[in-house]
N, C-alpha and C positions, 0 to 999 in steps of 0.2 A: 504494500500500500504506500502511496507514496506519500508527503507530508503537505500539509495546510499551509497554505504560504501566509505571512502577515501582509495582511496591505492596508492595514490603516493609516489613515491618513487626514491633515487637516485641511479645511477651505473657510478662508476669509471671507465673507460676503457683509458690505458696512461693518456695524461695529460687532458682529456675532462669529463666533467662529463655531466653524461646524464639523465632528467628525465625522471621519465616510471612512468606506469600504473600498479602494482605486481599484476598479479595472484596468486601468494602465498598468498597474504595479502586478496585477496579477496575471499580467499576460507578460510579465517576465519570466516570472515560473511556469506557468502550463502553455504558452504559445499564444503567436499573434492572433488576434480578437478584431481586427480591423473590416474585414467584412460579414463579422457573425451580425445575426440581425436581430438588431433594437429588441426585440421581443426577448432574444435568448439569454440579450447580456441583461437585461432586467433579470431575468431567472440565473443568472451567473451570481450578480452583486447577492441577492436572492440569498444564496447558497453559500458564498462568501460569509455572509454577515452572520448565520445561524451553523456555521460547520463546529462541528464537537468530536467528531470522530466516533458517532452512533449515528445520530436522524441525520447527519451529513456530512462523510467521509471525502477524503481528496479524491478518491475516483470520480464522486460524482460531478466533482468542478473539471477534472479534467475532462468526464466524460460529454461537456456542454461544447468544452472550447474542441474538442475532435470530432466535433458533429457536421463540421464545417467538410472534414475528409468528403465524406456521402450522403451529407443532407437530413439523415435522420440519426435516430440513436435506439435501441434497446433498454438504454438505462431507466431506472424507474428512480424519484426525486422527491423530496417531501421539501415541499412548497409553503412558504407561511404569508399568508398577506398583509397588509399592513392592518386592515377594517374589513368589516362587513356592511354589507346594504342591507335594508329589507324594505318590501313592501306588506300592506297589515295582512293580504288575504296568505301570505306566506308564513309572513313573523309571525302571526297571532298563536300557529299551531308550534312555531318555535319559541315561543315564549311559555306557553303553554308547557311543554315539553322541560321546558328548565326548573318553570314551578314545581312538574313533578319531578323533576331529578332531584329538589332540595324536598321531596316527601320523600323518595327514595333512601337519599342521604340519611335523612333522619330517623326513619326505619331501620337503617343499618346500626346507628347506635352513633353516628357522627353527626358533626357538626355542620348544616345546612349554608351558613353563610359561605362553606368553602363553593360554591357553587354559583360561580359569577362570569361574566365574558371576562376576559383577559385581555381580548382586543377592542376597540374601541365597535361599537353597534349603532348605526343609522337608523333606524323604523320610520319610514314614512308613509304615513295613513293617507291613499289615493286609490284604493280600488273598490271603495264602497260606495261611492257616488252614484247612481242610478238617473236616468233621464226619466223623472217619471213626470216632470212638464217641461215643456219647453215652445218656444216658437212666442211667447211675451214675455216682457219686462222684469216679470216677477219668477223666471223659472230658475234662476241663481237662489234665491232667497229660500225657494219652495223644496226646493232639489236638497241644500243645507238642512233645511228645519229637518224633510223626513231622514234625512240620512243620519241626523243625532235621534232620533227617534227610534229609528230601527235598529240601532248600532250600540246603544247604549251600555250593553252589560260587556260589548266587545272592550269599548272603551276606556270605562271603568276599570275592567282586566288591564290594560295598556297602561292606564294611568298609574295601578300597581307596580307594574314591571319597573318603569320611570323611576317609584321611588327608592324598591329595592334592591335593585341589581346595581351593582357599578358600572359604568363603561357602557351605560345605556340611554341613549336619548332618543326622544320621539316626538317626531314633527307632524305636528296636527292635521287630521281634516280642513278639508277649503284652503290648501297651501299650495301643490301642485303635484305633480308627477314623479315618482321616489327618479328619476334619470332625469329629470330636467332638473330638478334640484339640487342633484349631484354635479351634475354639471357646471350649473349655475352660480354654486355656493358650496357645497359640500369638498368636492378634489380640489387639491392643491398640486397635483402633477410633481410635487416632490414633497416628500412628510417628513419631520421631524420629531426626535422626540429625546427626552432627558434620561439618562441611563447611568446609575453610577455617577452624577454631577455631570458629565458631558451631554449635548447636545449634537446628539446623530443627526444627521440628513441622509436620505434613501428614497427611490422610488416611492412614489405613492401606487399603491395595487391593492385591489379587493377583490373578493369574491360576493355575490350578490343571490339572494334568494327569487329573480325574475330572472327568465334569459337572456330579456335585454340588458343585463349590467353593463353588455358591450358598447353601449353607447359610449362610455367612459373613454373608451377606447380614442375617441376624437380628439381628448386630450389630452396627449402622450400617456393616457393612463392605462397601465392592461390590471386586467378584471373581465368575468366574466360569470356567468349565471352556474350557480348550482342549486342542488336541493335545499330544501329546509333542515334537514338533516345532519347535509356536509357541511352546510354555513353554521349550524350549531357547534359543529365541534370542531372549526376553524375561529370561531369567536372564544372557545374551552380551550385556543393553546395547542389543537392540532392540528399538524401539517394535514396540508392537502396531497393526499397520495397522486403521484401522475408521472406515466412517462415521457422523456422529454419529446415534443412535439415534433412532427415536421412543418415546414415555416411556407406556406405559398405564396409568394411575393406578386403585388398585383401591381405592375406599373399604370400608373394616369400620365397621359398626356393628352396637352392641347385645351381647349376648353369649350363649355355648353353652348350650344347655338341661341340664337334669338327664339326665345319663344316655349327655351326647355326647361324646365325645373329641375332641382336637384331631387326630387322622384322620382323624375324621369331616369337619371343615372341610376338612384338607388334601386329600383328594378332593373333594369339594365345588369347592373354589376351582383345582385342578387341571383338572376340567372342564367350569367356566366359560372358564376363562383359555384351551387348549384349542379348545373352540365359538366364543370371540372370534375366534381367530385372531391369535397373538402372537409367531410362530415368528421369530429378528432380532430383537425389540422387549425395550427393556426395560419392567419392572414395577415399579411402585413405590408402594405401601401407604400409605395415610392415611384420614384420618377418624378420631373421636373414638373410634370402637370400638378403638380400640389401647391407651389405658388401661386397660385391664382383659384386657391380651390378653400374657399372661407369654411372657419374650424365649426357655425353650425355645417355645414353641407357633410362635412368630415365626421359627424357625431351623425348625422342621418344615416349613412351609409355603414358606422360602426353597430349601430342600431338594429339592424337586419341581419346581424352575424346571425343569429339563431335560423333564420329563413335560409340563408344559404349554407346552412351546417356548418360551419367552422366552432370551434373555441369560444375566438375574440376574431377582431377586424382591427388590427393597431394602425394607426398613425403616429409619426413620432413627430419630437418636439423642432420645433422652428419659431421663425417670428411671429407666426400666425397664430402660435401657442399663447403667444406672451401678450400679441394684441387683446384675443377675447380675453384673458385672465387680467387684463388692464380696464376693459370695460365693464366685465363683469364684476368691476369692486374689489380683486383682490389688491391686499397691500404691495406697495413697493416694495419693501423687504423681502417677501415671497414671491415675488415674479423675479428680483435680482436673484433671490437662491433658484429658481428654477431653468433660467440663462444660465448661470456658471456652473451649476453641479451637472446640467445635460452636457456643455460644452467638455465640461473636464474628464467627465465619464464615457464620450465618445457616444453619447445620447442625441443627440442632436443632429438633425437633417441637415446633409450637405449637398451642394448642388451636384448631378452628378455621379452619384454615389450608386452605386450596384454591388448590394449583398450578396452573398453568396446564400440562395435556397433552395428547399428540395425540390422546386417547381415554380414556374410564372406563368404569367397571363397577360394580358396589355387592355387596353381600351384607348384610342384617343376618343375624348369625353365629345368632340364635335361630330363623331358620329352617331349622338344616343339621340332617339325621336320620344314623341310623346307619347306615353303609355300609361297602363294601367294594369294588373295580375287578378287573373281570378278563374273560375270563378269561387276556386274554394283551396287553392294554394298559392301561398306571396310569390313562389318561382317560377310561376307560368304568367310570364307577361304577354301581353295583348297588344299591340301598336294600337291608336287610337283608333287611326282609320279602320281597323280590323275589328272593332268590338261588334258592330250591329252585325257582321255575317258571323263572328266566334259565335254571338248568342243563338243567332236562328241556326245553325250547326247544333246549338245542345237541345231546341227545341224540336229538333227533327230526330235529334236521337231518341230523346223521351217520347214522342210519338211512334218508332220506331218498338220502344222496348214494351210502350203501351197495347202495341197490336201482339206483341208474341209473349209478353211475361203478364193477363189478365189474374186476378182474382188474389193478389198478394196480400198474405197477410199482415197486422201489425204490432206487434205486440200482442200478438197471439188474437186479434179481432178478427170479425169477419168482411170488415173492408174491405175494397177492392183498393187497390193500390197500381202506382207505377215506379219502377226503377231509373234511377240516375245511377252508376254507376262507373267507379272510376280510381284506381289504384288500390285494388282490394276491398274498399267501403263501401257502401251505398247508404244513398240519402231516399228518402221511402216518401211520399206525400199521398194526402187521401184522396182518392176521387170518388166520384157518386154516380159516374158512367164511365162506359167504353169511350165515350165522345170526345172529340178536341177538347182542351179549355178554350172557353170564351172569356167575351169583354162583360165586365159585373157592373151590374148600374150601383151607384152610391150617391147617397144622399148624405155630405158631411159640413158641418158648422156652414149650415143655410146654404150649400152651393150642389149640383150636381152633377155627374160628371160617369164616367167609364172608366173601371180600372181594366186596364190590358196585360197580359203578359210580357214581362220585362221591365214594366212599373219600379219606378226607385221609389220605393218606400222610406226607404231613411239614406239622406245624407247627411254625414257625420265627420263633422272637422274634430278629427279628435283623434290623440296618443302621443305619445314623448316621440317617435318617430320625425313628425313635422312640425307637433308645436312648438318644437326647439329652435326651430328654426324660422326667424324674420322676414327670412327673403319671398317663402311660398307664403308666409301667414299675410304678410304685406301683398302680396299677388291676389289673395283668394280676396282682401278690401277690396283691392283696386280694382276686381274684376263685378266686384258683386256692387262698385259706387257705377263703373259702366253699364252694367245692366241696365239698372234704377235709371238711368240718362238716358234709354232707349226704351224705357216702359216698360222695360221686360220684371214677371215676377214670378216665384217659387209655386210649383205646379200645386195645388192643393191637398194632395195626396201625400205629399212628403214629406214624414219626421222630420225637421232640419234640427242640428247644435252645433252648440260652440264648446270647446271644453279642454279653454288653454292647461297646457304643462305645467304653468307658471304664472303668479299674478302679473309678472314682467308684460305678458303677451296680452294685457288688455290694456296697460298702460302706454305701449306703445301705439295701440293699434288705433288710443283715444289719442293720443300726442297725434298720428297721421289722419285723422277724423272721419275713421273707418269704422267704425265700430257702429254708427248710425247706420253706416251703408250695410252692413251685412245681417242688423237687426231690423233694418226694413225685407229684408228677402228671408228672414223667422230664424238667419243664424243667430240668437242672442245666445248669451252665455248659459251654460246649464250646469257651469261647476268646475270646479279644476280639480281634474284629475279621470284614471283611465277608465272613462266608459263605453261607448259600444264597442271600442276594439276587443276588450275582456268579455263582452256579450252584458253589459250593463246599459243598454240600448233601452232598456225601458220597454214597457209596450206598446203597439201600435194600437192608434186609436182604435175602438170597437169595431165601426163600421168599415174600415180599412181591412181588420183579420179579419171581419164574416166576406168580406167579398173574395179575400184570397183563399180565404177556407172552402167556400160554396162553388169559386171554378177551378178550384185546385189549380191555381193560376202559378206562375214560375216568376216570382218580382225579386225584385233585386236591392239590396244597398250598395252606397257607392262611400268609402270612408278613408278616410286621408291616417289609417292603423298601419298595423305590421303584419297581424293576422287576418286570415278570414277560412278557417277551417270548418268545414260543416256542422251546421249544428250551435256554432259559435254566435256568432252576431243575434242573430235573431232566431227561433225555433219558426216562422212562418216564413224565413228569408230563404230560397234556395241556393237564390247567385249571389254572392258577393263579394266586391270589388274594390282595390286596393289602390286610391289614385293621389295626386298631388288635393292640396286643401281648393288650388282653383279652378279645378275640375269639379272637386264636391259642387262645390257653387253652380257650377256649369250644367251637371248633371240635375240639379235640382231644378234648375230652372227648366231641361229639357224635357224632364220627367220621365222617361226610359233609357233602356240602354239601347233599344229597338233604331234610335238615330243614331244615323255617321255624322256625329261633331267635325270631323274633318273636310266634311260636303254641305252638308243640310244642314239649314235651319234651324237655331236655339229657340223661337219662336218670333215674333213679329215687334215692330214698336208701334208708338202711338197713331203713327199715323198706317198701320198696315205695310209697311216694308218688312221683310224677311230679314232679321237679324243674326248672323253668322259668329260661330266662335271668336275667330280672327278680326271682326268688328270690336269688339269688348275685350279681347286678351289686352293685359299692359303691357306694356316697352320693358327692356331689361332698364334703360333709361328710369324709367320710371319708378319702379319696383326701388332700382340705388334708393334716389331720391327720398321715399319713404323710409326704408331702411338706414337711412341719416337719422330718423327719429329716433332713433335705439337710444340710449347714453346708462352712462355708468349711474346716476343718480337714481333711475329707477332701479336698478340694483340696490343698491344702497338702501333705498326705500322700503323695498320689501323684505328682503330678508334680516333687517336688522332686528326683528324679534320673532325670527323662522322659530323658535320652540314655544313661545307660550299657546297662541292659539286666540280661538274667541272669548266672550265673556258664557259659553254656553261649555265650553273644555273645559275653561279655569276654575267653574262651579260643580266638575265632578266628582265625587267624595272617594278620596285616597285612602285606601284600609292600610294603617300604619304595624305590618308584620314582615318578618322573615320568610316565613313559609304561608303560604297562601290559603284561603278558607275558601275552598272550593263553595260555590252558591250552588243553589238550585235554579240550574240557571238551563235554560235549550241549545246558549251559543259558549259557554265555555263547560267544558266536564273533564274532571280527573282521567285521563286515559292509562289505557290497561296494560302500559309496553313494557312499565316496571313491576309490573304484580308479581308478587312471588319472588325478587330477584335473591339471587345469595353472593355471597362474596364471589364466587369464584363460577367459573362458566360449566357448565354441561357440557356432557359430553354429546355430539351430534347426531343423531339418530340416521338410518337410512330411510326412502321411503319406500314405502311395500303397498304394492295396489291401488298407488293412487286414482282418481278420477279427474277426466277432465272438468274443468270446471265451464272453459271455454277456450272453441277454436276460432281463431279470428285469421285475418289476411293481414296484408302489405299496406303499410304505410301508417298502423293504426298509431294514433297521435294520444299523448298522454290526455290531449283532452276528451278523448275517446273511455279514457281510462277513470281519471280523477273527475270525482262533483265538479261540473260549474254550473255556471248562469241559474235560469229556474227552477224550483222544485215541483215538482208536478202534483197535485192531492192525492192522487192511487199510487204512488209509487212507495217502495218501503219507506222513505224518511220523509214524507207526505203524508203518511200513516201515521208515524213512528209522533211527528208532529200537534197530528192530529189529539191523539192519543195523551199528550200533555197540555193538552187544552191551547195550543194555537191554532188560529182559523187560519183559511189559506191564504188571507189578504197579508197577513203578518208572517210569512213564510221567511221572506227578504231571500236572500241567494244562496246557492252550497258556499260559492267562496266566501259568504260572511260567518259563516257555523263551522269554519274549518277548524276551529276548537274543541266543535263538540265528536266525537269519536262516533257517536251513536248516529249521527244524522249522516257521516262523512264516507261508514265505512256501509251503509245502506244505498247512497250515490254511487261506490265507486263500480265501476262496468255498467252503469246506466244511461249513459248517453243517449238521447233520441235515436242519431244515425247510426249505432254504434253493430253491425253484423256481426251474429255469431252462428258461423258456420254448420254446427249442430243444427241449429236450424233453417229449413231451406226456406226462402224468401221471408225470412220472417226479422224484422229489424227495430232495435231499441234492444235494451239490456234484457233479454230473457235468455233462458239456457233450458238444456232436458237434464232431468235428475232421473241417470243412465237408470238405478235400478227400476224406477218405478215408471219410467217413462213421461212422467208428468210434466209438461211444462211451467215454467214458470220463472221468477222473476229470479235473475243471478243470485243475487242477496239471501232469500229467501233456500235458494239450491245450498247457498254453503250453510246455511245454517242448520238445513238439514240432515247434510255431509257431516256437521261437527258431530251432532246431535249422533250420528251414526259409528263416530270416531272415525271418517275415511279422511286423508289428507287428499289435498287437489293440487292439480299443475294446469297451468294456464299453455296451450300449443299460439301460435302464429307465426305470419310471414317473412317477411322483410322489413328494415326499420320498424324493428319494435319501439314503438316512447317515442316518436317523432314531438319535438313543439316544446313547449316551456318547462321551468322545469318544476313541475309538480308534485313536490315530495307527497300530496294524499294518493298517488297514483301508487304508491306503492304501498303506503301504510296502509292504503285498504287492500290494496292486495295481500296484505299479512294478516290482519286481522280477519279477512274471510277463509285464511286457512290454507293458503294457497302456498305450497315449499318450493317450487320450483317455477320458472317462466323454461319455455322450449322455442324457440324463434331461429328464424333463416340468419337475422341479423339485430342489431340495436341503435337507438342513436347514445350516446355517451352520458346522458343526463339522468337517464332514466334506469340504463343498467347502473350505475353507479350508486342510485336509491333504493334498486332493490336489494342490492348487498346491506343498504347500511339499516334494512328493514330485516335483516337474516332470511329474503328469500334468493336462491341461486339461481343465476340466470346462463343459461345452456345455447349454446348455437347446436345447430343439426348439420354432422359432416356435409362436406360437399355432395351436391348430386341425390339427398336423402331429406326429406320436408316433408309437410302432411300432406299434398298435392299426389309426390311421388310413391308413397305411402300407402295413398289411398283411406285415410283416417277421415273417421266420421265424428270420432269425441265419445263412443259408446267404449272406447279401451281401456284398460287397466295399464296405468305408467308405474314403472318401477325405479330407482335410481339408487345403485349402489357405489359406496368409496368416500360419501360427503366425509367423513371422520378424517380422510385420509388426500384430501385436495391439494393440489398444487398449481398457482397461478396458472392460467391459458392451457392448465392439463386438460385427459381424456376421461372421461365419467363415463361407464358404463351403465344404458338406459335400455329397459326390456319393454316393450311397448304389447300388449299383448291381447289380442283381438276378443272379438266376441265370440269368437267360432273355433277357439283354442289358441290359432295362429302366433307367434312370438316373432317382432323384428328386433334385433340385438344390435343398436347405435353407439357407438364410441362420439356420445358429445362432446365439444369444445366445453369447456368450463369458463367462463366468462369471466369471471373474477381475475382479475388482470395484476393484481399488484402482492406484494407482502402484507402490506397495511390493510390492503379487502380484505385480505384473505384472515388479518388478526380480527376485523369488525365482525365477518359473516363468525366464527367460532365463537365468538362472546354473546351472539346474538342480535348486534348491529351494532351499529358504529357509534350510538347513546349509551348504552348500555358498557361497550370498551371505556368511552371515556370516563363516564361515571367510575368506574371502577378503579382508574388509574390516579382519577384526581384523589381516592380515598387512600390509593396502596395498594389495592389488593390486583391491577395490571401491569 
């Protein structure tokens, strides 16, 4: 083994001096570092600063700077970041989780207060917001009242956390978006901290309980999303287990034409990155086209890393760093420490410069046209021109699948149904004939009118994606004060909102005296923070769903999010549409996606001329101009009391204990992960005979998987609701109850869209319970299964856990009983949660899947060797038919690292930590 080299070192900046860790000095001892890239020497310093010769030995520094030989590496790395992020509908169940770790604790016979973050923890409360008014004056107001209404015991909970935990702050409702905040106010692009009397300086890097953490990524900051889970015991003082990456370097040149938004690119470069295939891999930005490429556009684009499966999406540091962090209110002292510690560390963008990585790609930017992605994946972009023949293409297919797949069931009803179908899923809708849908008459607030197929129902300027950014938020005013100039206005049918990131994005938009313009076309404000992109859309007005219910019509939303996976936005939405915030505008005013915006007519002005997109788009000209209204002062303005909150927060009653007194409450409950725990771990059982619980396809997305958006009255935690006396008006959302265990672990595999194979045409969360043949509702099968003592394994196909990272996608897959997942493949967020939930997640050799198989879900799964596991080893799986039959699979063992492999033996990765912090790991 070879030795640690010292490289500390000091840097003067004004009157403070700061220790660091020199990569200069350490690319004496382990070799030149001069084209490793930004991303790695972060992870070098990294490993540098925390080496002990246990959790970070000299091989592993050397093994970052030799990575440079062939691009990638084998070595595996324990990572610490500086912070964590959270958002409430994440943190809540991770705060949760800590309270029970200090019941845990104290059960054990120790002292509860040892059970604190060690890292410093962000919470910012932004995804309870709901649009449940909007389109007048008062739907800010109204939208706030019910959301401390419905929210309240979540709150309260939070408010606890605040006082008892150290290293814990929590930035209120009605503030903005946990990544625009971060952005805005939160990163420092270099952190410092007091140690022993010294003051360090070092990267700033987090890890974040949303996928998007990458947003950060814009500003020189790498971070990036994990579970609720791994960011708990990365805030407890544990490394982040990971092998070091490979780095796919994405050159920008040149720049956006007249007319393009930085949307526009960010699909563009979404579905390139995407098509590359970058899923595991980090991204990292260079080329000269970055000058001229402003640090929001740069945080848009890092934004989307989850959409195009990478890690993170880095940009690294330059003047463009220094400018937003100048505007955005940070001190001088800290934009001078973040100039010299990049320069000094060989951080910093040089003109020029060509890293050495495991792969490139290019764009010049003056080739991206106007787009949009949908209708229900961010990576399938659309050219504008192409939307009205993409849609009538999906309406000829559903007419298509309507003539050959009649009489589908739904949830085990006797509907007749149609299929949309597409990467494994299907999205299922009722109809009440064989017939076309037709046009539904509607009769709404005094007006009448035809809803048709392709109807935008909701447009929605909303998500950290583009309210970060001034340059579209300023387009989508200027486009919707030119409307208003040509008489044009928001078709009547259309949910419109507003629902900046940040209170910054209405101060501006009032400085540029936009804000009237796009409250007369029903964008007024509806809240800050993430709603219809997370499926917090609210509902459509009544007369709006009985017409799309009664022609089983195909309508669409059009929203300036990152998501739009089926089932997500809207439960009556089929298509929807991922566009720049002046497109929303555009789209609303057009009122289908049925028109080519790039040909035809937005509709008419006052005097009856045809008015044309390209009449009303602004000037890049113009757009600047606006975007002058920016300044540091409103910075300043807003965030100078970012923690206290309203007079309606600062009145919620803070219960003054150590260990938490669990209420009787529907949105917070003591969960069951530590029941029973003893000092030391069990031994690991094999499984024998398991059942499937459910066989699914390709591409199933965690939101597939984990509770979101509505609770349905018949469904088990609808029931389960019911049942303690809540009406269904008072349901609020799975992601607001993600505390309650009872409600959470009833949602998980419930998803509307959500196919399970077991059953043929039959869609929404239901499953056969093989012995008895019964169908019924997932939930209700495992509970059956317990009740029966059988354990279960979940089969599917390809990209298991696609989409954010939802650590209940896993915790309910534990608590329903489920030991095993069996899948073609994974996305990285999601295997990495179900380890730290102790269930094992298995690939099916090459050439051998349930397809090839021929599995139905009536088999007995067997899995022997779990006692006996080794990283990315062979698992022997007996899969074993109804008819006697036996197929004998040598599966990949998923579990990739040391560190997985200590969590899945302890039971997860809460459960190790806990244990360690006491002694007994």
């Amino acid at each position: 083994m070879s030795k640690i080299p010292d490289t500390r070192q000091t840097l003067d900046v004004g009157s403070q001096t700061y220790h660091y860790y020199s990569l200069p000095k350490a690319a004496e001892a382990l070799g030149n570092i001069d084209r490793l890239p930004k991303t790695l020497k972060i992870l070098l310093e990294n490993q540098l600063r925390f080496a002990d010769d246990e959790s970070v030995e000299a091989d592993d520094l050397q093994a970052l700077v030799d990575w440079q030989k062939e691009g990638k590496s084998s070595r595996e790395i324990g990572y610490r970041p500086a912070r964590v992020l959270m958002q409430d509908f994440t943190g809540v169940p991770g705060v949760v989780d800590l309270a029970s770790m200090r019941n845990a604790v104290q059960a054990l016979g120790d002292d509860p207060a040892r059970i604190n973050p060690l890292s410093p923890v962000d919470l910012v409360i932004d995804h309870s917001v709901m649009v449940d008014e909007f389109g007048n004056p008062q739907a800010f107001t109204d939208n706030v009242e019910i959301e401390m209404k419905r929210n309240r015991e979540r709150y309260e909970f939070l408010r606890w956390g605040q006082h008892a935990f150290d290293n814990f702050r929590v930035v209120p409702p009605g503030t903005g978006i946990c990544h625009q905040v971060n952005l805005e106010y939160l990163g420092k692009t270099v952190w410092s901290k007091e140690v022993d009397g010294k003051t360090y300086a070092f990267p700033d890097t987090l890890v974040g309980t949303d996928s998007h953490t990458t947003m950060i990524n814009g500003l020189g900051i790498l971070g990036w999303g994990v579970g609720g889970i791994e960011a708990e015991a990365a805030m407890l003082g544990q490394p982040v287990s990971m092998l070091i990456p490979e780095v796919v370097g994405f050159k920008l040149d040149g720049k956006l034409r007249e007319g393009i938004t930085a949307t526009d690119l960010v699909l563009t470069v979404t579905q390139m990155l995407r098509d590359k295939g970058v899923v595991g891999k980090f991204v990292e930005f260079y080329g000269d086209g970055l000058k001229d490429l402003p640090l929001a556009d740069r945080a848009t684009i890092a934004n989307m890393s989850p959409e195009f499966g990478a890690t993170c999406g880095f940009f690294p540091v330059d003047e463009e760093t220094l400018r937003y962090l100048r505007l955005t209110g940070r001190d001088d002292e800290q934009i001078e420490l973040v100039e010299a510690y990049a320069k000094e560390q060989g951080l910093w963008r040089e003109p020029g410069a060509e890293p050495i990585f495991s792969d490139t790609l290019a764009l010049d930017m003056g080739d991206v046209e106007a787009s949009l992605a949908g209708p229900k994946r961010p990576q399938d972009r659309v050219a504008l021109g192409d939307m009205k023949k993409t849609f009538e293409r999906i309406l000829e297919e559903e007419r298509k699948t309507r003539e050959t797949k009649p009489g589908v069931q739904r949830n085990g009803s006797e509907e007749k149904g149609r299929l949309f179908s597409e990467g494994g899923q299907t999205a299922v809708g009722v109809e009440r004939s064989y017939e076309e849908p037709e046009s539904q008459p509607v009769n709404y607030r005094g007006q009448e009118f035809k809803l048709n197929p392709g109807a935008v129902v909701i447009a929605a300027i909303t998500s950290c994606t583009n309210t970060s950014n001034p340059s579209v938020m300023m387009a989508a005013g200027l486009l919707a004060r030119n409307a208003r100039e040509k008489g044009l206005a928001t078709q009547p049918w259309v949910k419109t909102s507003l629902a900046p990131g940040s209170k910054v994005v209405t101060d501006y938009l009032a400085a540029a005296g936009l804000n009237d313009d796009l409250d007369a076309l029903g964008f007024n404000l509806v809240g800050y923070g993430c709603t219809t992109c997370i499926g917090n859309s609210g509902p459509l007005p009544d007369e709006i769903e009985k017409a799309v219910n009664d022609g089983d019509l195909t309508v669409a939303s059009v929203l300036s999010g990152n998501r739009n996976f089926e089932g997500r936005i809207h439960p009556q939405v089929k298509t929807n549409w991922l566009a720049s915030p002046p497109l929303v505008v555009a789209y609303a005013l057009a009122g289908n996606v049925q028109v080519d915006l790039s040909e035809e007519p937005l509709g008419k002005d006052s005097d009856g001329n045809p008015v044309y997109l390209k009449d009303i788009w602004p000037s890049q000209a113009e757009i600047a101009r606006a975007v002058e209204q920016v300044n540091t002062e409103m910075f300043h303005k807003e965030y100078s009391a970012v923690f206290e909150g309203d007079e309606t927060w600062k009145a919620i009653d803070v219960p003054q204990s150590q260990v938490y007194e669990w209420p009787d409450s529907t949105y917070i409950q003591h969960p069951p992960f530590f029941d029973g725990m003893k000092r030391e771990p069990e031994a690991i059982e094999d499984v024998k005979n398991a059942r499937v619980l459910a066989m699914l396809g390709d591409s199933v997305t965690t939101d597939h998987i984990s509770p979101a958006g509505a609770i349905k009255p018949d469904s088990p935690a609808g029931r389960y609701l019911q049942d303690h006396g809540i009406k269904p008006v008072d349901f609020n959302s799975y992601g607001s109850r993600r505390g309650n265990h009872e409600v959470m672990m009833r949602g998980t595999f419930a998803n509307v869209r959500i196919q399970n194979e077991m059953l043929d045409g039959v869609v929404g969360g239901e499953t056969r319970h093989v012995p008895t043949g019964e169908q019924m509702a997932i939930y209700d099968a495992a509970m059956k299964y317990q009740e029966e003592g059988t354990p279960l394994v979940v089969i599917a196909g390809k990209e298991y856990g696609t989409g954010s990272s939802r650590d209940w996608a896993a915790k309910g897959t534990r608590l329903l009983g489920v030991r095993a997942v069996i899948a073609e493949s994974y996305e990285r967020i999601h295997r990495s949660n179900l380890i730290g939930m102790g269930v094992v997640p298995l690939q099916f050799p090459e050439g051998q899947d349930r397809k090839a198989l021929g599995l139905t879900g009536d088999e007995e799964v067997s899995i022997e060797g779990l006692s006996e596991l080794t990283p990315g080893g062979d698992v022997k799986v007996t899969i074993k038919t109804a008819d006697g039959k036996e197929h004998k699979l040598d599966a990949k063992c998923r579990i990739d690292t040391d560190n997985e492999l200590a969590y899945y033996r302890h039971g997860g990765i809460l459960h190790y930590v806990l244990r360690k912090m006491i002694g007994a790991a």
